[in-house]
N, C-alpha and C positions, 0 to 999 in steps of 0.2 A: 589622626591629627588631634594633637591637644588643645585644649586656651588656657590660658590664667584669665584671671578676670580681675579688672580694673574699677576704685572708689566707684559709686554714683556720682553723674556726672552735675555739676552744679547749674542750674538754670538761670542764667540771670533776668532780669526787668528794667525798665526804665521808664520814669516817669513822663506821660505829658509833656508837660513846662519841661525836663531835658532831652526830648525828642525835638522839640521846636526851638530850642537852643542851639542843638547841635551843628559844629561848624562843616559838617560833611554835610546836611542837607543841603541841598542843590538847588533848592528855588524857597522864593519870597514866602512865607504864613505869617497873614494878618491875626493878630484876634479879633474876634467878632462879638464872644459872647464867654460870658463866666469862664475867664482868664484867670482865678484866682483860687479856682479849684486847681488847674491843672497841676499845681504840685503835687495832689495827693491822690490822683488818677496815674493806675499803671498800667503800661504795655507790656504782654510777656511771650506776644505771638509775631515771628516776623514776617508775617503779609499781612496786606490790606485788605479790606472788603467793601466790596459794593452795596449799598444797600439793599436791592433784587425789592422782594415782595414785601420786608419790614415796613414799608409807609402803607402796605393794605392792610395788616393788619396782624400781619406773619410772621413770626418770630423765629420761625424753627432753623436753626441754621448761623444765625446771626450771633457771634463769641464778644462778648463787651470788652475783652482784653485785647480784640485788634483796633486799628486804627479805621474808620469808616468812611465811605467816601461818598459825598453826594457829585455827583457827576451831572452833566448836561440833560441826560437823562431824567435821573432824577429829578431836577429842579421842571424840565419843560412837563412832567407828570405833575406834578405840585401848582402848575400853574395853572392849569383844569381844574384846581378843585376849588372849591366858596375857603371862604376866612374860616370860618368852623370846622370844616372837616382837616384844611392843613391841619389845624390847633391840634385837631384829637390826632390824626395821623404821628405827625412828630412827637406829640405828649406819649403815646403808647412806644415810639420808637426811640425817645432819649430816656423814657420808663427800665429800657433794658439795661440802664446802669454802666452807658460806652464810658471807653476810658476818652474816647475824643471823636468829634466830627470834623470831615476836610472839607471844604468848598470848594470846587476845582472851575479850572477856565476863568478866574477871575469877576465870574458872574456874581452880584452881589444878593444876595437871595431875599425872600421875601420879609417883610418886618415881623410876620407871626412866627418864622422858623427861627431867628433872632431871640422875638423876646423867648419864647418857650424853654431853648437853651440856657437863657438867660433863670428863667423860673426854675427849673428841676435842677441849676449847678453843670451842666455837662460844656465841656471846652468845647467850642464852633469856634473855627480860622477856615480864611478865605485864601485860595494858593494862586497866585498869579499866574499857573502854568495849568494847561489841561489836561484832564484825568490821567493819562497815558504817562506823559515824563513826572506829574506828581509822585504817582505810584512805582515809577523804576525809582525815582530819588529817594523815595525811603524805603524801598526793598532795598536799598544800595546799603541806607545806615541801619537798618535793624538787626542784616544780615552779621553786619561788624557788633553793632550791640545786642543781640540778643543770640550768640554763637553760644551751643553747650562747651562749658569748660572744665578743667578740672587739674588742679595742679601735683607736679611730682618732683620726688628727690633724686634726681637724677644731673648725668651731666649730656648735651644734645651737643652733637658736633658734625659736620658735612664732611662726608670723606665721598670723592670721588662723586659729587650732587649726590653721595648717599645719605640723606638724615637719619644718623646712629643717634639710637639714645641708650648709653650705657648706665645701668641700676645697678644696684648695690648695696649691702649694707657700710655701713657711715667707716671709713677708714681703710675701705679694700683697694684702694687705689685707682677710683675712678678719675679723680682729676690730674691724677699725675700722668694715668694714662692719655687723657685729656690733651695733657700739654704735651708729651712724646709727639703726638698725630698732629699738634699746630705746628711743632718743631720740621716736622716733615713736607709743611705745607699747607694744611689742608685747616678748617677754618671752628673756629670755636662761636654758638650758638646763645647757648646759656650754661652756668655751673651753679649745681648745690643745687635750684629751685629752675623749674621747666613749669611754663604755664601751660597748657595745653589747650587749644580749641577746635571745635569742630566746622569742619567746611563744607557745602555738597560736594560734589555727587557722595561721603565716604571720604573725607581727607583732614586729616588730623595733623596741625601744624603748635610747633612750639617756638615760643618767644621767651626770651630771659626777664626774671623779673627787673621792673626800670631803677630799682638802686643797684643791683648787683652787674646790670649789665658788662659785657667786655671785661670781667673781671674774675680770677681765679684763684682759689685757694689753696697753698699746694704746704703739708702740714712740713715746718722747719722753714721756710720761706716765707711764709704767712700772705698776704694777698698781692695778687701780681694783676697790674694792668696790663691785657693784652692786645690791646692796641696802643699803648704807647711801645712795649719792647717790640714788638714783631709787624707791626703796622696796620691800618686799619684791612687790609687786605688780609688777616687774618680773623675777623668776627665777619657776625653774618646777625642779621637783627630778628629772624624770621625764615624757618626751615619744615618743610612739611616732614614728618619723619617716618619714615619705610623701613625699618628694621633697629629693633631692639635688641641689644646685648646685656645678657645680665652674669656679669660676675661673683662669682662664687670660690668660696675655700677648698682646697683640694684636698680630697677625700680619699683614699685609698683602697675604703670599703666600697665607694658608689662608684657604679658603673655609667662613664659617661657617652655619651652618644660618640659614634667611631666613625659610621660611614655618613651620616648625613642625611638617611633616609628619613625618619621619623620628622613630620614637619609640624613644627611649633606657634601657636599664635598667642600671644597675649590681647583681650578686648581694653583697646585704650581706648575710653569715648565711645566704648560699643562696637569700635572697628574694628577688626581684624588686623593685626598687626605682626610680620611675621618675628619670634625671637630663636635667640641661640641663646647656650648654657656657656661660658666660657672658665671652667677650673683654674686657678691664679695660686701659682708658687715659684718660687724662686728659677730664675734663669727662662724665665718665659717675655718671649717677647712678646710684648698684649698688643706695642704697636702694629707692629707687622701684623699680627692677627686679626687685628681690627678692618684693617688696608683689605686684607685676604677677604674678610666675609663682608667686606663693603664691595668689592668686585666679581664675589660668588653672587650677592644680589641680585647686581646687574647684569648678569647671564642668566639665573634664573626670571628675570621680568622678560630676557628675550627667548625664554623656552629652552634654554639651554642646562639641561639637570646632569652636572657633571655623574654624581653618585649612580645615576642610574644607566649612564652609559658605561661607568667602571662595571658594575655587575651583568648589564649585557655580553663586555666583550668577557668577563672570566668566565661563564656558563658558555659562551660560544669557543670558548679555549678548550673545557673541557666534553663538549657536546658539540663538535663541528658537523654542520648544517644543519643542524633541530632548533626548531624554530621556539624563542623561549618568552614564557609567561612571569614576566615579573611584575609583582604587587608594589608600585611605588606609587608616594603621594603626589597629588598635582603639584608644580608650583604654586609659590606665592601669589595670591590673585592683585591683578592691578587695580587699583581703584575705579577703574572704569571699566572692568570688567567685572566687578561686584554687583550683583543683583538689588534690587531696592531693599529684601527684604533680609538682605543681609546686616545693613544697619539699621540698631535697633530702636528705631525713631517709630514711631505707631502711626501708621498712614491709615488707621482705622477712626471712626469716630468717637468722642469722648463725651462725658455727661458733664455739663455745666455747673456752675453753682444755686442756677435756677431749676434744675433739674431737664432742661431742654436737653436735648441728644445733639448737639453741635459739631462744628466743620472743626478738623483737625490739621495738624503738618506734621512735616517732616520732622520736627524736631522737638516733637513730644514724646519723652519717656517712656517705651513699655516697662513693666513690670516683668521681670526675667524672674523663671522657675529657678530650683536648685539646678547647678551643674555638676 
């Protein structure tokens, strides 16, 4: 089994002030204190944390780039201690440079955690809801804004709920192919630019860029709305995609794959994505062939490996009742049958800009060797 390998994937951030903007969060955040930094505070991790041991004294663990949350917990702790020890506790704890504190439950806290906030610059808001739906609503929107992405020249199209993304170099006839497969039925994604983001468990979906949307380029023609000719039951706004085609010029000297065996992945976004080669010269139908390895997919996702049962039954033609050992690759793996540590997000710890040794995710970059 080969890969290609796919850009670095682009990490996005969001500020503060457009995390408490945003029209997806799901519950009330008041400000409470230094509202006017929050523009220039970023978030670039998409879970939250609790504060744990940070108000005793303990840093270790604690990432300034998630959002933090002071909980029922935490406040009914806070309330045991005199005016002075709050002061130094929170003073050492908004010290760590957060990009924001939550107040959750609606509880309004005390006026030394206020002003302190207020003293060092760090965003304090108070969430009308408690710790528990605070935290799913903004695991909800960090998950949408802070998804690894990474954009391609390609065109994404649904054949058969199979997400094709056919590549290329600029003029081989990907979008023409394109339109062949909407002509047939089946539904156009995006053309020319594929945004690409990444999902849990391993799922990597693409979106058309928002000027180009529903729209196609087909050279002599020049740009065709496809949903005004074929109706909107031919675009699709958003397609996870399982199999990559990449077309190519037909070579005479290169020997292209014949049976089928050899299985291919490209890392899109670090995932495993299975591709095929498809050689493009006159009198080939790229539609139908498209249709064809959109439905070889979906036999291979149910275990069904045509190649390997052809070469069983010709060694059993020529060797009846010998029982035969054939070397074939697994299929394509399902996304959910991929291992954690197949995507290459670093579930190991990282070193901070403080030099602490802090908590990591899924969705922080390893550093990949040579392949």
């Amino acid at each position: 089994m080969s890969a290609g390998t796919s850009r670095r994937p682009e990490v996005p951030r969001i500020t503060t002030a457009a995390l408490v903007a945003d029209p997806l969060v799901g519950v009330g955040l008041t400000a409470l204190a230094a509202s006017e930094h929050a523009g220039d505070r970023a978030i670039t991790h998409p879970r939250v944390q609790k504060t744990g041991l940070a108000l005793v004294g303990h840093g270790y663990g604690v990432v300034p780039t998630r959002v933090q949350i002071l909980g029922e917990t935490e406040l009914s702790f806070l309330a045991t201690l005199s005016e002075d020890r709050v002061r130094e506790a929170m003073g050492f704890f908004y010290g760590l440079g957060l990009a924001c504190v939550i107040v959750t439950g609606n509880n309004r806290p005390r006026a030394a955690i206020v002003e302190e906030a207020e003293k060092l610059g760090v965003p304090l808001y108070l969430s009308e809801a408690r710790s528990s739906r605070t935290i799913n609503a903004l695991h909800a929107v960090l998950d949408e804004r802070l998804a690894p992405r990474a954009s391609m020249h390609g065109v994404l199209v649904d054949i058969f709920t199979v997400g094709v993304l056919i590549l290329g170099k600029s003029g081989i006839g990907k979008s023409e192919c394109a339109l062949e497969l909407i002509m047939r039925g089946h539904r156009l994604v995006a053309d020319d630019l594929v945004h690409c983001d990444w999902r849990p468990p391993g799922m990597v979906f693409g979106v058309p860029d928002p000027r180009l949307a529903h729209h196609l380029e087909i050279r002599g023609l020049g740009i065709l709305d496809v949903k005004e000719i074929f109706g909107i039951t031919a675009t699709r706004e958003r397609k996870r995609i399982d199999l990559i085609v990449r077309l190519v010029e037909w070579n005479e000297e290169h020997e292209y794959e014949r049976l089928g065996l050899d299985a291919t992945y490209y890392r899109l976004l670090e995932v495993p994505v299975r591709e095929v080669t498809v050689p493009v010269r006159p009198a080939r139908d790229l539609g139908a062939i498209l249709e064809i390895a959109a439905r070889n997919e979906l036999l291979r996702r149910r275990g069904v490996n045509s190649p390997q049962k052809f070469i069983e039954r010709l060694r059993s033609s020529r060797n009846p009742g010998q029982q035969l050992q054939v070397e074939v690759p697994p299929p394509a793996p399902s996304y959910l049958q991929m291992p954690s540590q197949a995507v290459a997000w670093d579930p190991q710890e990282h070193h901070d800009e403080m030099g602490v040794e802090s908590e990591s995710h899924a969705w922080t970059v390893r550093e990949r060797g040579p392949t």
